[in-house]
N, C-alpha and C positions, 0 to 999 in steps of 0.2 A: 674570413678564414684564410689563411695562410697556404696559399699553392702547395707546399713543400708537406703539408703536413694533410693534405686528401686524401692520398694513399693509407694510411695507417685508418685516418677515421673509418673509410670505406672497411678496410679487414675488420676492425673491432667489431664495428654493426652487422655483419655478415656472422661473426660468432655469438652474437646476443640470442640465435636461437638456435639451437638446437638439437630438434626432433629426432630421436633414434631411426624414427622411419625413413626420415632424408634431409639425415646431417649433413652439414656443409663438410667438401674439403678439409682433413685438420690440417692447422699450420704446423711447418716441423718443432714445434715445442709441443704444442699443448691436441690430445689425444682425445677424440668424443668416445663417449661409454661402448661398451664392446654392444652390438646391435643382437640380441638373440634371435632366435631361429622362429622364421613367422609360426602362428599355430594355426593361422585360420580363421580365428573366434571375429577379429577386425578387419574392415577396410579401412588399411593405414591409409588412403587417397584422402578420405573423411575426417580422420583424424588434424590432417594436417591444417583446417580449418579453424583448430580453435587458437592458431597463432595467428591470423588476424583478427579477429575475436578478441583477443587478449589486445594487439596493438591496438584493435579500435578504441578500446575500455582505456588505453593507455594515454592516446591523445585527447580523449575526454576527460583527463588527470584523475578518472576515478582509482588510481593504483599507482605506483612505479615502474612495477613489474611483478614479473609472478615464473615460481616453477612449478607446472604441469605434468603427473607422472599418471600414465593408463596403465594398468595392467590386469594379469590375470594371477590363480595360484600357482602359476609356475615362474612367472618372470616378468618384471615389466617389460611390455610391448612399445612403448610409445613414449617420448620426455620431450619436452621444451623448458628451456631458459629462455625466456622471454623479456625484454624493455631494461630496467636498471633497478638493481639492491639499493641504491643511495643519488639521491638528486643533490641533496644540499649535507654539508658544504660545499662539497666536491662529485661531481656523478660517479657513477662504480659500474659496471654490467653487473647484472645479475647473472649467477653462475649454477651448475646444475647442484655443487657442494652450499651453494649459501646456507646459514642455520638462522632460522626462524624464529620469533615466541610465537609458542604453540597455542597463548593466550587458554581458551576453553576445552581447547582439544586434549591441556593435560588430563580433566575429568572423567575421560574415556580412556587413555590411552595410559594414564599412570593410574589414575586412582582406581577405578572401575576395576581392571586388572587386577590391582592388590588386593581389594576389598574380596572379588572371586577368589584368587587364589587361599587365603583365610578361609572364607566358604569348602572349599573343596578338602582344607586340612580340618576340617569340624570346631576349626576354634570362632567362629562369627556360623548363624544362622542368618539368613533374611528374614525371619521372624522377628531375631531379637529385638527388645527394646532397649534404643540408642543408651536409656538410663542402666540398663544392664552393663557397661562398659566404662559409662561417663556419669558417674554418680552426682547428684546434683540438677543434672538434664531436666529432671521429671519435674519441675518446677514451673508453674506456671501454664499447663495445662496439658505438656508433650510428654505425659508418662508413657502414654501408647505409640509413640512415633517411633515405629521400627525402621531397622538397615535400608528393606525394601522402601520406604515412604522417601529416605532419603536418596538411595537410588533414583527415583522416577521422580522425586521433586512433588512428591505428592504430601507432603508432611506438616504443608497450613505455613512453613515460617517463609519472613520474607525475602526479598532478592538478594539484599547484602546490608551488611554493616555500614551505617552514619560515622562521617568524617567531623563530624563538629558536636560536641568537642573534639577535639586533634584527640588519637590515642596513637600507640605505637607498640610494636611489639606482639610475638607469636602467642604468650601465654595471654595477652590482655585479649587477645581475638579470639581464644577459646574462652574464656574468662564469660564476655561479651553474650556468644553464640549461648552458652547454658543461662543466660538470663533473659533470652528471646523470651517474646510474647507470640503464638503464631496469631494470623492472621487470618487462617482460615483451617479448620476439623481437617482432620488427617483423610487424605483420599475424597475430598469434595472437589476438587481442581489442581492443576497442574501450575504451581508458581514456580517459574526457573529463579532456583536460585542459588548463590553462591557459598553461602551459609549451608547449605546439606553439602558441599562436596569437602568443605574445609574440615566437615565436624567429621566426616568419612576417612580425610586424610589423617587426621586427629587418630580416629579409632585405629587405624593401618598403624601407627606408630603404638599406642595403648597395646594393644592386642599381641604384635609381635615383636615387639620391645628394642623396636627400629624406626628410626625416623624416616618418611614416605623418601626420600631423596635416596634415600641409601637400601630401602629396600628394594625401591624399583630399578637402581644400578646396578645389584647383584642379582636379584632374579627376573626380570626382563631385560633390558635393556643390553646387558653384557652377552647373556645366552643366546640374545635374538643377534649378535652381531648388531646393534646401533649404534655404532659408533660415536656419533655424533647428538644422541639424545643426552640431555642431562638438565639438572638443574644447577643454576648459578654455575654459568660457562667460566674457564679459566679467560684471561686476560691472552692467552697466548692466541685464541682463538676468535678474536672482537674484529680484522680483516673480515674475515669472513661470515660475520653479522649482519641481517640485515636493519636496521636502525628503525626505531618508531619515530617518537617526538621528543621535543627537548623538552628539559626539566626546568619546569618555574615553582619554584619553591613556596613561592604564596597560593598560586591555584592548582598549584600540580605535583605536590611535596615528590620527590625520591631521593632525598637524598646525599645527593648532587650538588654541583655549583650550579647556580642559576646560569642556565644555555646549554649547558651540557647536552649533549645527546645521550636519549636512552640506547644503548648496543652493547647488549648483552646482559641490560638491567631489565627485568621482568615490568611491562608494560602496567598491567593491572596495577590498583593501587593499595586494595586490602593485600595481594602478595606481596607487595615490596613492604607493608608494614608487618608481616609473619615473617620477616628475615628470607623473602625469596623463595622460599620454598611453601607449599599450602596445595591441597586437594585440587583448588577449583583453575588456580593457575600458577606459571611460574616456570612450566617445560617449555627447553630449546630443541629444535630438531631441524633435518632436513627430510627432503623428497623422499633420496632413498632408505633413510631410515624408514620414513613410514609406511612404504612400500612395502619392508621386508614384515612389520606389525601388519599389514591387509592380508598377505599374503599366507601369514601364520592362522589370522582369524579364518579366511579361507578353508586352509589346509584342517578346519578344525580343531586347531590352539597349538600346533606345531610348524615347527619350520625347519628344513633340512637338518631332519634325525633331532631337534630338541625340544620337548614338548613343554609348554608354558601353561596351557588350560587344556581341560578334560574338551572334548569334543560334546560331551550334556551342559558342560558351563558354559561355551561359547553358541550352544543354541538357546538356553536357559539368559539369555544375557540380552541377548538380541531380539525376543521374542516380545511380545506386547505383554505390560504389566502393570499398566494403568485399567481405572475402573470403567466399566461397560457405559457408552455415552458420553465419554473423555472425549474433546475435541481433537486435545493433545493424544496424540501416540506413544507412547516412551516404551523403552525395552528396559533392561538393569543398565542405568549409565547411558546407553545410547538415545539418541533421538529415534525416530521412526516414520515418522507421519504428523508434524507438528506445526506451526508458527515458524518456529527455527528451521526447519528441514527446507528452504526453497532451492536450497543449495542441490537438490535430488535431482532438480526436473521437473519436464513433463513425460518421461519419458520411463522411466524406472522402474519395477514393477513396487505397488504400494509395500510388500516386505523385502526390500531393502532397507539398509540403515546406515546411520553415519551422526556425523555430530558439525559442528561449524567449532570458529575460537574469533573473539572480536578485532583484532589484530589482521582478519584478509586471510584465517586458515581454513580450510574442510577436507575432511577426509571422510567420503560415501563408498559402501562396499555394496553389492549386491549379489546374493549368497544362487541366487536363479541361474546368471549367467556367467556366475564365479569372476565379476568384472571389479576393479576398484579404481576410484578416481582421487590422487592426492590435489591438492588447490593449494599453496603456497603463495600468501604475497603479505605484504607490510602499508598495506592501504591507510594505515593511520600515518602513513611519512609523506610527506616533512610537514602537515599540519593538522593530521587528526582527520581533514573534511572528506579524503573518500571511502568510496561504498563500490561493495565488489559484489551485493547481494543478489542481483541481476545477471552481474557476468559470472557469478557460477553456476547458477544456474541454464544458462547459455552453453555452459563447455558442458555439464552435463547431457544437454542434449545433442549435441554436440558427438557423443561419447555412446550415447544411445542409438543414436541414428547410424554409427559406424560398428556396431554389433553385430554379425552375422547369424551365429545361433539362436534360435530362439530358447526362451529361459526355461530349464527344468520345472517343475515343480517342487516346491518347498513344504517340507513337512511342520506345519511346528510342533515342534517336541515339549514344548511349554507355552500352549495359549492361554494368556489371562487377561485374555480380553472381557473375560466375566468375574473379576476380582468386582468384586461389589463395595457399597461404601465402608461398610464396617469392615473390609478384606476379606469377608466371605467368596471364595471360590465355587463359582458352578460348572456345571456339565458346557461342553460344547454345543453350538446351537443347531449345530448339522452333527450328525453321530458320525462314529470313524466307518462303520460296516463291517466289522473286523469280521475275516475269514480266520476261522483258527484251522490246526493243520489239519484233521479230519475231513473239513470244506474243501480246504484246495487239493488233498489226496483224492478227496472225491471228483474235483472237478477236472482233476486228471486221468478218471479211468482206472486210478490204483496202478498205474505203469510202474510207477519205479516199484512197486511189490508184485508186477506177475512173475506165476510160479512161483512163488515162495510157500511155505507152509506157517504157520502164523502161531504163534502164541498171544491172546490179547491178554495185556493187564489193561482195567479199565473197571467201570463203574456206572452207575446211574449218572454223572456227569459227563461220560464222554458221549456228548451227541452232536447231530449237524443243525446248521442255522436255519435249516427245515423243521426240527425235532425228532428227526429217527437218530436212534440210538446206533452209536460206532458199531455194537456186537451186530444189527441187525444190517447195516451198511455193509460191513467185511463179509456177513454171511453172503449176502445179494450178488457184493463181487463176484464175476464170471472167470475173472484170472488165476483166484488163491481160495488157498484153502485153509480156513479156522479149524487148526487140529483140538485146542484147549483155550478156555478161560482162568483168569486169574483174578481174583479180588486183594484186594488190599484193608485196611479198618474201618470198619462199617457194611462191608457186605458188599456184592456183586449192584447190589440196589441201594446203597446208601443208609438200611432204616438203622442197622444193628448198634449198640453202644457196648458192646463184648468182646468177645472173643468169637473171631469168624469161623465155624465149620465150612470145610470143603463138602460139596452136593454137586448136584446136576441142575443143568441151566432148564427148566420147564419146555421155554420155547423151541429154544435151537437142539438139545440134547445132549451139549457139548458139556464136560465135565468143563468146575467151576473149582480152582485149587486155592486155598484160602493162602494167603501172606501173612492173616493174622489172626493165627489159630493157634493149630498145635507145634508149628513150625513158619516164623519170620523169613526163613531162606527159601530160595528157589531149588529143587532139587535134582537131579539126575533122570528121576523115573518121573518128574512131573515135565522135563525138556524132551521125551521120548517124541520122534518123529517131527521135532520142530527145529525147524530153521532160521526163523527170525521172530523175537520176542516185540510187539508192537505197542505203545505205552500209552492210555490219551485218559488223562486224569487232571480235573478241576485242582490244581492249589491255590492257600489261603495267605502266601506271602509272610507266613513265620517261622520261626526256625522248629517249634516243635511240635508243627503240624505232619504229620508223619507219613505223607505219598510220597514226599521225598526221600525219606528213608527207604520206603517200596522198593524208590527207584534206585536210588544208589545201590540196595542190596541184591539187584537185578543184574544191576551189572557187574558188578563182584562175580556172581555165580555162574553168569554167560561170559566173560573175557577167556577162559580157561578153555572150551566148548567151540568155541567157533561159529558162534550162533550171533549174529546183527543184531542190534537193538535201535528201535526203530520211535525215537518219540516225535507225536503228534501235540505241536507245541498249541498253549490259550493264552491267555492273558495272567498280567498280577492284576488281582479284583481291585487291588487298593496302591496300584500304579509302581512302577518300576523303577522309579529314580531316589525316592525318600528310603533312607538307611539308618536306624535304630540303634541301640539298645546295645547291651556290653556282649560281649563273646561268652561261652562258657567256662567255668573253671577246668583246668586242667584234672585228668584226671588222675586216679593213681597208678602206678607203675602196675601193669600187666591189666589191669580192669576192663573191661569192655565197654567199649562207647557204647550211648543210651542211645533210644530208638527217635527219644524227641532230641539229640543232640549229634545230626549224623557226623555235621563237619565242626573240626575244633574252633576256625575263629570266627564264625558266623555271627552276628549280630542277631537278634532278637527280630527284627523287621530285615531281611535281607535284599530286596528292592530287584528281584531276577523272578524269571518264569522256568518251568520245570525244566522246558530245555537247554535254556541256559545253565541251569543250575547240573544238567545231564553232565553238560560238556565240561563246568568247572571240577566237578567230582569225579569226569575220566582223565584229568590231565593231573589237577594236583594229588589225588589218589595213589597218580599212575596205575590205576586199575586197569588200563590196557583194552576195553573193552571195544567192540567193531562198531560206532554209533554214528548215527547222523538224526536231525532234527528237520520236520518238515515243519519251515516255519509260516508262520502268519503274516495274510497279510494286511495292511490299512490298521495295525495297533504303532502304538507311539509310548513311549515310556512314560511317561506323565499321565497316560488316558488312565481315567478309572472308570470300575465295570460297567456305569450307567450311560458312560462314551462310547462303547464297543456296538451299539444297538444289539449283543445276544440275550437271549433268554437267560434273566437268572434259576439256577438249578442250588438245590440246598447243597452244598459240598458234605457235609456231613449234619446229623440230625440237629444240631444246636446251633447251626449257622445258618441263619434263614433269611439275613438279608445285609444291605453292603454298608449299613452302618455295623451290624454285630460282626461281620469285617475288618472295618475300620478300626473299632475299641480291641479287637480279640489280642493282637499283639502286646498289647496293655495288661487289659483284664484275663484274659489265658494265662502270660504270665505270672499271676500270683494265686491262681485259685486253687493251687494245691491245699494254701490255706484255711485255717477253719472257718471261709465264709462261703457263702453262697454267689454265685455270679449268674443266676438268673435261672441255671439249668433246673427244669422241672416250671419252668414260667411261661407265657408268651413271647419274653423276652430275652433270653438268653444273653451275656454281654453286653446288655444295654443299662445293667443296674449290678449291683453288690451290695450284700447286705448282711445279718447275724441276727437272731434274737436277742445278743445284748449290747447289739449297736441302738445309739438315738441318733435315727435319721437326719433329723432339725441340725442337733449341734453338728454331724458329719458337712452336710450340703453345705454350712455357712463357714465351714473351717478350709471346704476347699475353694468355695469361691472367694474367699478371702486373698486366695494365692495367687488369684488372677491370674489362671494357667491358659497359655492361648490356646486357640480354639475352640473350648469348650465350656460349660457349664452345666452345674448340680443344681437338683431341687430332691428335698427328701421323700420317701413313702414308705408302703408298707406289702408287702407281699409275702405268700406262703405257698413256697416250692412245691410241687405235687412226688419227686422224686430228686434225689443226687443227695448234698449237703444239706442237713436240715429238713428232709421231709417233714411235708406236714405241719411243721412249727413256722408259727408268724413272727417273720424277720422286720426289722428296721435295715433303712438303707438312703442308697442315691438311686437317683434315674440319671442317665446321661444323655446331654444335649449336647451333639456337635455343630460348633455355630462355621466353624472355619477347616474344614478337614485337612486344607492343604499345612497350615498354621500347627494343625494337633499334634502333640509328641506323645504316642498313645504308652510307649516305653514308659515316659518319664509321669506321665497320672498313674501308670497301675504302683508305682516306687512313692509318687504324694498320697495316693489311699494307704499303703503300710504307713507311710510314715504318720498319716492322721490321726488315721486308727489307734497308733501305740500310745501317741502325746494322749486322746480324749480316753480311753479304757485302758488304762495299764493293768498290765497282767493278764488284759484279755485275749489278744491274737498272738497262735500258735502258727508261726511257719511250717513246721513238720517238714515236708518235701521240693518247697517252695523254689529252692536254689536249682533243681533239675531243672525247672522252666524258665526262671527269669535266667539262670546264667552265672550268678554272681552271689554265693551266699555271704561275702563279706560288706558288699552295700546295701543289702539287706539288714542285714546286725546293724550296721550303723544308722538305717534309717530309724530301725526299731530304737535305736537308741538317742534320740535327736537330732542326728544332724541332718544337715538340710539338703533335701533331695535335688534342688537344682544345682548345689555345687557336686552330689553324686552324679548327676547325669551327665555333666561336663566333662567327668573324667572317662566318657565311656569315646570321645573325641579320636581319639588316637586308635582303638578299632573299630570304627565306624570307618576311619579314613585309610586303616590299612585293609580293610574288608572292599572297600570302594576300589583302591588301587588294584587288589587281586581280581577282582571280578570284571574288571576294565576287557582283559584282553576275552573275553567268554562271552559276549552280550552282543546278541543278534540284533536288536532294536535301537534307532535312532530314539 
């Protein structure tokens, strides 16, 4: 080497790394990233280990180089550029801007995202079947391979598409993918493969009538500030690329002239034959782009003021969602605990997540200690042979070991760890313990209520996870004092199916004022001597189950008064995240809202607990009213009631257990109509029926429709009271195979619509549309058409019911 020219070598090599924690001197050109402000969470002294780590890996040619980004959700803490972006033709340093192929990382970071975000607008379910979208699919034995099977890679098809015969081109690859044969039953094992992310990206374009490149430029990438993500990088931008391998046209088609270097042309080879762009790969990115994407998953699907995914999608996403006994771990799109995942550690706690990309990328978040580690390198340059599978997992520990806080605990909001083979979902294997509020008011002494004087609304359901009844708790309290009770429909004690009279409570003595008697309202002379109105009442998670009407009209009557209202929040029996069914009709000008219809855009299944539902009817109301909610604790929005470990209590006389729960939002629904839904049976909501229905031909007309999660068998039964006394009905019994899968909305709209096609002339809606909501997709079911393109259009308030209710919702 040339005397003259050691000085210059020396500075270059001195900027090959780095580390925000102790960056070199900059030279007067060129500026290291501005260093944020320590928080604590690391010992940056530890950190700075994993730049020898890196050089070691370097001089063992397992890599070129690599860029290193630590951080937290507030800022990256920690970066290194490390060793060189390019060895041959010419070496290059590697820089903290270099842009990458993201190779497999697009599958998480573009497609995963779009396919959620669709989710969350109600235009894709994770139920759906993939043939639902992609007509043709269903051929060759994946009629049932839904969104989710292709998220998690659980859907039997195999890793990727054969190159011999030569094929080329975007539409021949989809073309290809619907003429898959799978390889193994949907949810029997986990085969990673490329084929479910392409056919995902496929549906992102189908779906929203955008190709994946351009949907996820404008609503990721641009909003997230990533500058630098994209697919199919402009030519202005290839300096700044790090290079894979060259293109030999005989064993390595792209393209290309033979020698060429691949920089800025998509590595994979089924991408560069879908024209660059495809689900499974094809994204460019750098460090800090990904950084700002960990940071948002973090933050809960936002990043400084702009929100990308709901804070339930990005736990719903991340969560386990492969079947019980899965070696593999998977969340929706991300890795977990896998084959793939070595990139994690040993150190990490087991729910973290993250993903790798075959190109030398990973990006692992861990949600415990709010940490995320980006791994950037180009290990396939200059000849494909290295492996960096050791050394990420190295800097991960690395990364672990410089942790100072010990990790939170993590809730999941979505365990399906017990999706079973057929996608049946069961209970958790350890229960949640849920305190509801009454338990922790109790286990507090009742402080936040001494000296108040009490109004209770309540019922035979509000009791403690001991089984004393709230009335007989509040009496016991030493601090307050029970001036009055208040019932609501069905009675102080739950038996009544009437009209409630006001009486006297036997035990206590305390006068009992009925809400559903001679008078719905709460009144003047029934608030004498009371100060705070206190609420703790079982709902059934439908719109026109009517304690929420109670309650809303509770606080109507007390905002004026000056009187607290005080709810003792429980659970939704049938889980707090799934959202239903259409909103109500508008009513007519001057009319009075119905008792089962308090709030105008509610959906039919409205996925909130009473007190959430307290808070969104004092604010968009604006009823003004003086409330707070004691809430629960140890429930999770996805828990249903058999999660909670409390006592089931009958909410009302005809709901007696947590499947006639499940169904009720369904079958409630339409039982205005001339049939029977079980009332006066052992089963209530578990069956529907008529004396001039045939059972037989009903059951097989609806399992015909292959409605997920459930299935009919016909019988026979004769109501002892309600519809039909006495007379022996024809009917179905219902079996739920998959509760999470059931859209109980959209069976009770396939029974009308069965019903009209097999007995015409024979069912009478009469009042029908008070309950379902909707009397014009009613007429039209009754009239043919077909219910699952009705239920599709109920999308757009389900998704604007989801957005309202966002800022009102106490539970993770």
């Amino acid at each position: 080497m040339p005397r003259m020219l050691a000085p210059a070598v020396c500075l270059l090599a001195s900027l090959l790394v780095t580390p925000l924690a102790h960056a070199q001197a900059p030279s007067r050109t060129t500026r290291p990233p501005r260093q944020p402000a320590p928080s604590g969470r690391f010992d940056r002294g530890r950190l700075a280990a994993i730049v020898k780590t890196v050089e070691a890996a370097i001089a063992r040619k397992e890599l070129p180089g690599a860029v290193v980004a630590v951080g937290t959700e507030r800022a990256v803490e920690w970066q290194a550029s490390i060793g060189q972006r390019q060895v041959q033709p010419t070496p290059e340093p590697m820089t903290a801007d270099t842009i990458f192929d993201a190779a497999s990382l697009t599958k998480v970071v573009a497609t995963t995202t779009a396919v959620m975000m669709l989710v969350e607008e109600g235009k894709l379910r994770l139920t759906d079947r993939v043939a639902m979208h992609l007509p043709g699919f269903e051929k060759y034995g994946k009629r049932d391979i839904t969104i989710r099977h292709l998220l998690t890679h659980t859907s039997g098809l195999r890793p990727d598409l054969e190159f011999n015969p030569e094929w080329n081109g975007y539409d021949t690859a989809i073309s290809k993918a619907l003429d898959e044969v799978p390889v193994a039953r949907i949810d029997e094992r986990v085969i990673y493969s490329d084929i479910n992310f392409f056919l995902l990206g496929h549906l992102v374009k189908v779906v929203s009538g955008e190709p994946l490149d351009e949907f996820t430029r404008k609503r990721v990438f641009v909003p997230l500030g990533m500058k630098d993500t994209m697919f199919r990088p402009p030519a202005s931008l290839t300096s700044r690329m790090a290079p894979t391998e060259k293109c030999r046209p005989i064993s390595f088609p792209c393209g290309q002239a033979d020698g060429t270097w691949l920089r800025g042309v998509v590595h994979d080879p089924t991408a560069r034959r879908m024209d660059n762009v495809a689900g499974h790969a094809g994204l460019f990115t750098t460090a800090a782009d990904l950084s700002r994407f960990a940071r948002m998953l973090l933050n809960g699907g936002s990043l400084e003021g702009v929100r990308i995914l709901a804070p339930l999608t990005v736990a719903r996403m991340t969560s386990p969602s492969t079947p019980p006994g899965e070696r593999n771990v998977r969340g929706l799109g991300w890795d977990i605990n896998s084959s793939y995942s070595a990139n994690k550690g040993d150190l990490l706690p087991a729910r973290s997540f993250g993903h790798t990309g075959f190109t030398g990328t990973s990006l692992w978040i861990d949600p415990g200690t709010r940490t995320f580690i980006v791994f950037l390198s180009n290990r396939v340059h200059p000849d494909g042979k290295g492996d960096v599978g050791a050394l990420r997992a190295r800097v991960a520990n690395i990364v672990g070991g410089a942790i100072r806080v010990a990790p939170a605990p993590v809730v999941d909001t979505h365990d399906f760890s017990a999706v079973g083979p057929s996608g049946t979902v069961g209970g958790r294997s350890t229960p949640l313990r849920t305190m509801t509020g009454i338990d922790v008011l109790q286990a507090e002494g009742f402080a936040r209520l001494a000296g108040r004087k009490i109004g209770l609304l309540t019922n035979h359901t509000g009791r403690t996870r001991g089984g004393q009844s709230t009335i007989d708790a509040f009496v016991a309290a030493k601090n307050l004092t029970v001036v009055a009770l208040f019932s609501p429909e069905h009675g102080i004690r739950g038996i009544l199916d009437e009209d409630v009279p006001s009486s006297v409570d036997e035990k206590t003595g305390l006068t009992i004022h009925s809400l559903y008697g001679k008078t719905r309202r709460v009144t003047p002379e029934m608030l004498q001597g009371i100060d705070t109105m206190v609420v703790d009442l079982q709902d059934i998670g439908a719109r026109f189950y009517t304690y929420m009407s109670a309650l809303g009209y509770l606080l109507e009557d007390t905002a004026s008064r000056g009187i607290e209202v005080v709810v003792l929040d429980r659970p939704n029996p049938i889980n707090g995240w799934q959202v239903e069914g259409p909103k109500p009709d508008p009513l007519p000008e001057g009319a009075e809202r119905s008792y089962i219809a308090y709030f105008p855009t509610m959906p039919v299944r409205h996925g909130m607990t009473l007190g959430e539902l307290a808070r969104l009817f004092n604010e968009e109301r604006r009823i003004g009213a003086k409330l707070s909610v004691v809430e629960m604790r140890n429930w999770s929005r996805d828990a249903w009631w058999d999660e909670t470990a409390l006592m089931w209590v009958n909410p009302s006389p005809n709901m007696r257990n947590l499947t006639q729960a499940t169904m009720y939002p369904g079958v409630g629904a339409v039982e205005y109509a001339n049939l029977s839904v079980g009332r006066g049976t052992d089963a209530p909501f578990e069956r529907i029926g008529a004396p001039w229905i045939d059972g037989t031909l009903l059951a097989e007309e609806l399992n015909a429709r292959n409605l997920p999660g459930i299935r009919f068998y016909p019988i026979m039964f004769t109501p002892s009271s309600s519809v039909y006394k006495d007379e022996a009905c024809q009917g179905i019994y219902f079996i739920v195979t998959d509760r999470t899968a059931l859209r109980p909305v959209r069976v009770g709209l396939e029974i009308i619509a069965a019903i009209a096609r097999l007995f015409p002339g024979k069912l009478e809606l009469r009042r029908t549309a008070t309950l379902f909501g909707s009397a014009d997709q009613l007429a039209r079911a009754m009239t043919g058409e077909d219910p699952a393109q009705l239920a599709a259009q109920w999308a757009q308030d389900e998704v604007n019911w989801t957005t309202l209710r966002a800022k009102y919702l106490l539970y993770r």
